[in-house]
Residue, then its C-alpha position, 0 to 999 in steps of 0.5 A: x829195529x833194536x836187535x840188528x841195530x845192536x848185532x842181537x838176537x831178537x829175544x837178547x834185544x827184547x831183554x834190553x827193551x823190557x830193561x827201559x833200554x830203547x835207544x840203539x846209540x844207549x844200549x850199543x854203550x850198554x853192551x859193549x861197556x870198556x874201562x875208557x867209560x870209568x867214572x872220572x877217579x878225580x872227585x874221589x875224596x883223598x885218593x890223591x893224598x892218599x897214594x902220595x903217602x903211600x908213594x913217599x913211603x915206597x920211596x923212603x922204604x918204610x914198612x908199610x902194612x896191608x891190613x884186609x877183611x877176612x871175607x873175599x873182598x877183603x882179601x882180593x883188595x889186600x892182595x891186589x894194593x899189596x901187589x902193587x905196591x910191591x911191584x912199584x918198589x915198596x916193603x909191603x907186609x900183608x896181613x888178613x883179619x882172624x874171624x875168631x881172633x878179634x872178628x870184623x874189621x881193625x879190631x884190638x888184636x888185628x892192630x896188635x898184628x899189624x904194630x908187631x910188623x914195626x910199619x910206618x904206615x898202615x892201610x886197612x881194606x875192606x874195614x875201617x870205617x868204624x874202627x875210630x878207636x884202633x885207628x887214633x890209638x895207631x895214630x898216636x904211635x906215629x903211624x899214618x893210617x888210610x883206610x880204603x873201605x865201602x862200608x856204610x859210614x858213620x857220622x863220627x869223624x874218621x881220624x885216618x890220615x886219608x879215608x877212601x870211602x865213596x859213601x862220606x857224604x862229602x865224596x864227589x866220585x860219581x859212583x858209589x858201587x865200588x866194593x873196597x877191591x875196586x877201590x884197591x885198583x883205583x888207588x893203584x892207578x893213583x899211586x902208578x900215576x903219583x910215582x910215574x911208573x909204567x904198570x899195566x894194572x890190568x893183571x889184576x883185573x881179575x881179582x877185582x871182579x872176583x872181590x865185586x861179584x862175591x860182595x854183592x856189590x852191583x854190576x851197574x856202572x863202573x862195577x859192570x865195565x871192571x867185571x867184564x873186562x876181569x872175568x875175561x882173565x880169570x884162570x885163562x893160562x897166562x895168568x896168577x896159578x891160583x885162579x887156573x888151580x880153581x878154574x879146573x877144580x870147578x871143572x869150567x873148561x878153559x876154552x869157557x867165557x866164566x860168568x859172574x855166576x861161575x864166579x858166586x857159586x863156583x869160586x866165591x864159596x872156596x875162597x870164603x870157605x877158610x875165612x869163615x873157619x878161621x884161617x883166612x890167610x889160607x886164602x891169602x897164600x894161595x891166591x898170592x902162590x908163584x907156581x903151579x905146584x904151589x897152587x895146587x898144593x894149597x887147593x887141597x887144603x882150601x878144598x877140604x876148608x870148603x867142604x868141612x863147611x858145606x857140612x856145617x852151614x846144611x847142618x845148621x841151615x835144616x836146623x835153622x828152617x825149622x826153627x823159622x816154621x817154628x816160631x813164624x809158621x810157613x810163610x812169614x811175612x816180616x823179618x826172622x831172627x833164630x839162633x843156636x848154641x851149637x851153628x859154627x859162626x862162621x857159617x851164620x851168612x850163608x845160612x841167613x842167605x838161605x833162609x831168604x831164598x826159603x821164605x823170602x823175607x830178610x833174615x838174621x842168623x846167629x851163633x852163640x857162644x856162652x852170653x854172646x852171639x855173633x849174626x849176620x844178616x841177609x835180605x831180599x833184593x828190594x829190602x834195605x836191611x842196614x836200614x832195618x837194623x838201624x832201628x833196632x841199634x840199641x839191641x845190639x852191641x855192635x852191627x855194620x854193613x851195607x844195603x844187601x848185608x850185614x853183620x852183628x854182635x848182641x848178648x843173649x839176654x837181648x835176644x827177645x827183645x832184637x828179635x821183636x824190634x827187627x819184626x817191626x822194623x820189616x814190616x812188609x818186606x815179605x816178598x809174596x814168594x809162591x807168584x810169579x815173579x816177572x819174565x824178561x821173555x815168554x820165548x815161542x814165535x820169533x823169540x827163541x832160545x838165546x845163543x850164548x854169545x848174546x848172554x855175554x854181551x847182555x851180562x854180566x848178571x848180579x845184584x842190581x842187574x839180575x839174569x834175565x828170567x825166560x817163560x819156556x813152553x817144552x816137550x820132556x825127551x828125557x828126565x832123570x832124579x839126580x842127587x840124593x833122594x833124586x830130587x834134582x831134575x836133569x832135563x833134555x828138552x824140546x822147545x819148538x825146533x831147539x833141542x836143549x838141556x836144563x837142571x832143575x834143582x829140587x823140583x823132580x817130584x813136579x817134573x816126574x812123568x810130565x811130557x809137556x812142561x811150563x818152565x820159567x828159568x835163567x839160561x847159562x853156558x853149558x860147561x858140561x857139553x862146552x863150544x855153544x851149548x846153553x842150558x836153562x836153570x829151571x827156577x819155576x815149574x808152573x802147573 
């Protein structure tokens, strides 16, 4: 039998057979995934070039700059290549893209910053790939460019010096999820190993699995084995004051394993909060904070940036739902594409996000600011929406991404025109939203509430390896309206002989005065309660 063969519950083991894994000897691999099972970094296309120049320039003391995206993975991969460098010896300037200062990416006035440090090498992360020109202008002074980026890569040829990038067709590493701060970590290893130093890479761990989780990138894989083994440092005490800062403001005790969602939804929105308000290097100085005092200090300050934005993105996103009923009725079937004078751009993703969870259809938000608009672009998990926006290319003056999401500039006049070419380049993408959606496990029988331990050794969930989904038959002992207008449902429960409890967000009116309920949701610690506790995030109520 699957579960004692594992050390599993039986509802945890039927999770993993729902999931095609039969195979005790497979899904004991599964479960326990370590960093021995790493992909070999070997066939990855100029790591070795690259950290034998990053390696000559530690030791002729150039000046070297790290040059990061301003969004979290951006951040984190600077940070971690930056800290490495610095920890093997290397001069090391680290500097963070202006979302209103040049945008995305290399841009002209994010290579003006970097020429003003004097480098002689230059390494950008998380960006790149399509910076052709600012990377041959950089090169022609004399500075060797590498680029360490995932991003979807052009067919134009990269003149970097070296181009670490798992999608160039002619890349021989096996996996292809890495976002750029796993890649930061594999060129650190190169660069250890090319200078024969003895540096234990595992302290920054936990910035990789905070740069994977808050990238969408997938927890399959090599992702699966780095993520795990980073969330078991993330704010423990030994480690960098920013994160313990952030742990305790997100009210997550220390005594809690985190979880990849406590990642997405507790740490990743105050990290990207000041980036998508122009001052990303906030996030860089307290992610980088030496003391506890310093930490804290600049918390405030990235706690104030996170609910400056919170206020713009449920401005724009009210205001964004109704254009959506507006111009495509309740329940598109294609893509949606709205725009507004007055979003802040630098809430547009989170916006587009929404508007998927809404309507369940991709969605492309922009922001315009006179005769030209900034979007961004999200989509449903079995959508590809790089690809949608590939057919409509010619409406837009300049766009890249990945898979899950994307980034774009047009002008206003092409608005009409984008708008229809991504409605006919989403056809069919509705999700049918308003069905049940597929459950890993009706619970009842032998199958009960899963124990918290067992949610650890299936996880971490993400894109690409979804939480799983429970059906729950329960009594109501007790349901309150939290929130305002009471429209979240705090719930105690009764599923057969187990006492737990459960939120339900938005959906107290369906609740209200109910003693029996049919419940499909996800469970997750319950940090509130601590020690073993779990509840049920309430995704469904069925009538």
């Amino acid at each position: 039998m699957l579960a004692d063969a594992c050390g599993l519950g039986v509802t945890a083991a039927q999770v993993l057979l729902h999931r095609g894994l039969r195979d005790a000897d497979a899904a004991r691999s599964f479960l326990d995934s370590t960093l021995r099972g790493l992909s070999s970094p070997e066939p990855m296309l100029d790591r070795a070039l690259a950290s034998e120049r990053i390696a000559r320039a530690i030791r002729a003391r150039e000046r070297i700059v790290v040059f990061g995206d301003y969004d979290v993975d951006g951040t984190t991969s600077a940070v971690i290549l930056s800290e490495v460098i610095a920890a093997l010896g290397g001069e090391v300037r680290t500097l963070i893209a202006d979302r209103f200062h040049g945008g995305y990416g290399l841009s002209d006035q994010g290579l003006d910053r970097c020429l003003a440090e004097g480098p002689g090498l230059l390494v950008t992360c998380d960006c790149g790939s399509s910076d052709h020109e600012r990377i041959a202008k950089a090169m022609t002074r004399g500075i060797d460019v590498i680029v360490v980026d995932h991003h979807l890569v052009p067919e134009q040829a990269l003149p970097a010096f070296a181009f670490l990038n798992p999608h160039r067709p002619d890349c021989g590493f096996a996996y292809k999820g890495l976002c750029s701060a796993g890649l930061a970590f594999s060129l650190g290893a190169a660069l250890r190993s090319e200078l024969g130093a003895e540096l234990d890479l595992r302290g920054w761990l936990d910035l990789v699995a905070i740069g994977t989780i808050a990238d969408l990138a997938p927890l399959t894989g090599d992702n699966r084995r780095l993520v795990r083994a980073g969330l078991k440092n993330i704010g423990v005490p030994s480690t960098r004051p920013a994160l313990v800062a952030l742990r305790q403001a997100a009210k997550i005790p220390e005594s809690a394993q985190l979880t990849a969602r406590d990642v997405a939804f507790r740490f990743s929105p105050r990290l990207n909060a000041p980036g998508r308000l122009g001052v990303a290097d906030l996030t860089l100085r307290f992610l980088t904070a030496r003391t506890p005092k310093e930490a804290w200090g600049l918390l405030q300050e990235v706690e104030a940036k996170n609910e400056e934005r919170k206020m713009l993105a449920n401005h724009a996103t009210e205001e964004a739902r109704a254009q959506v009923r507006e111009l495509y009725g309740e329940a598109p079937e294609e893509g949606v594409v709205v725009a507004s004078d007055t979003w802040h751009r630098g809430v547009v993703g989170i916006v587009a996000a929404r508007l998927v969870d809404t309507f369940g259809v991709p969605a492309v938000v922009i922001a315009f600011d006179a005769e030209h608009g900034h979007g961004s672009a999200r989509t449903t998990a079995d959508f590809d929406v790089y690809s949608a926006l590939s057919e409509c290319a010619s409406d837009l003056s300049a766009w890249g991404g990945h898979r899950a999401a994307a980034g774009i500039s047009l002008s206003r006049k092409a608005l009409d025109s984008f708008r229809a070419s991504f409605l006919q380049a989403t056809q069919g993408a509705g999700s049918g939203k308003g069905q049940l959606g597929e459950v890993d496990v009706a619970l009842g029988g032998a199958f009960r509430v899963p124990t918290v331990e067992d949610l650890q050794r299936l996880g971490p969930f993400g894109e690409g390896y979804p939480t799983p989904t429970f059906l729950v038959d329960a009594h109501v002992v007790e349901a309150t309206g939290v929130g305002e207008g009471r429209a979240h449902g705090k719930l105690k429960l009764r599923v057969g002989q187990e006492s737990i409890r459960a939120f339900a967000p938005a959906m107290f009116s369906r609740i209200e005065g109910r003693d029996a309920l049919r419940l499909v949701g996800e469970f997750q610690p319950d940090h509130w309660i601590g020690g073993h506790a779990i509840e049920l995030l309430v995704t469904d109520v069925l009538d």
